[in-house]
C-alpha positions as a printed Julia matrix, in Angstrom:
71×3 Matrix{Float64}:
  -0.38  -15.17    4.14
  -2.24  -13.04    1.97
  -3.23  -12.95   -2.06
  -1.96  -10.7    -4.59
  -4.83   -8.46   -5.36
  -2.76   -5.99   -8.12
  -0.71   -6.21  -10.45
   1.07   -3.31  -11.05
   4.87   -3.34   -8.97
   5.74   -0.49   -6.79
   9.76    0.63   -6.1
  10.33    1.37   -2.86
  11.83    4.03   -1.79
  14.03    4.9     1.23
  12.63    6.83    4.18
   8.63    6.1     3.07
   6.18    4.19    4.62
   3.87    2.66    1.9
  -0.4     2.45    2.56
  -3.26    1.63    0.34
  -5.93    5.41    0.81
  -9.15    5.02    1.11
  -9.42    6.09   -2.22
  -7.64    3.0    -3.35
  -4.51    3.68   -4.57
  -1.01    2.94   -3.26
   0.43    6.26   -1.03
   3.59    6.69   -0.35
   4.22    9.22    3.29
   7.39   10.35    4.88
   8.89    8.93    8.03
  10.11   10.81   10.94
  13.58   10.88    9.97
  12.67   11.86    6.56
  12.15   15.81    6.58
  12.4    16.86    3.03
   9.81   14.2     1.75
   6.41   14.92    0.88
   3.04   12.58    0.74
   2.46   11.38   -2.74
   0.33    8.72   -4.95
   2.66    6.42   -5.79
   1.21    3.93   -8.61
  -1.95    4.4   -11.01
  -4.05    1.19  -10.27
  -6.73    1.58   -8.02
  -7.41   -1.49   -5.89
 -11.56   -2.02   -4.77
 -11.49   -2.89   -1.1
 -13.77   -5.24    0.33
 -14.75   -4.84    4.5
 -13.03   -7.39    6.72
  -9.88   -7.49    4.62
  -6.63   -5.84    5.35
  -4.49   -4.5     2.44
  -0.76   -3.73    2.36
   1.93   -3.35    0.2
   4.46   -6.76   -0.12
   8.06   -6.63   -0.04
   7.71   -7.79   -3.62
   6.19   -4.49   -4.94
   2.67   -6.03   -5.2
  -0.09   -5.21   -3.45
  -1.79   -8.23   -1.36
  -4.84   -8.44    0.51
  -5.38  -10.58    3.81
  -8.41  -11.94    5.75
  -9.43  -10.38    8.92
 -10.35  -12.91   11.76
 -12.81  -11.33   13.57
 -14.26   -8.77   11.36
């Protein structure tokens, strides 16, 4: 659905939910059921985000962009 925008490949961890910042690099936060993890940068390239576009972080490790439809 979407294109690969980076190219840098993230491991996933279990127990963390994965989100690009605002600042534009890859985060990695703690679910519920997680209590002893912390929020941390996961990653070193920064991605530049464009308005109408969503970004997330594939099952692949890459990081993809998609188009909004009505933004």
């Amino acid at each position: 659905m979407g294109s690969k925008v980076g190219s840098e490949r993230i491991k996933r961890e279990d127990g963390y939910l994965y989100y690009i910042g605002k600042d534009g690099y890859v985060w990695a936060a703690p679910m519920k059921h997680n209590k002893k993890g912390k929020k941390k940068k996961v990653g070193s390239e920064r991605v530049s985000k464009e308005s109408g576009c969503m970004y997330y972080l594939g099952k692949d490790g890459y990081v993809y962009k998609a188009r909004l439809k009505n933004a």
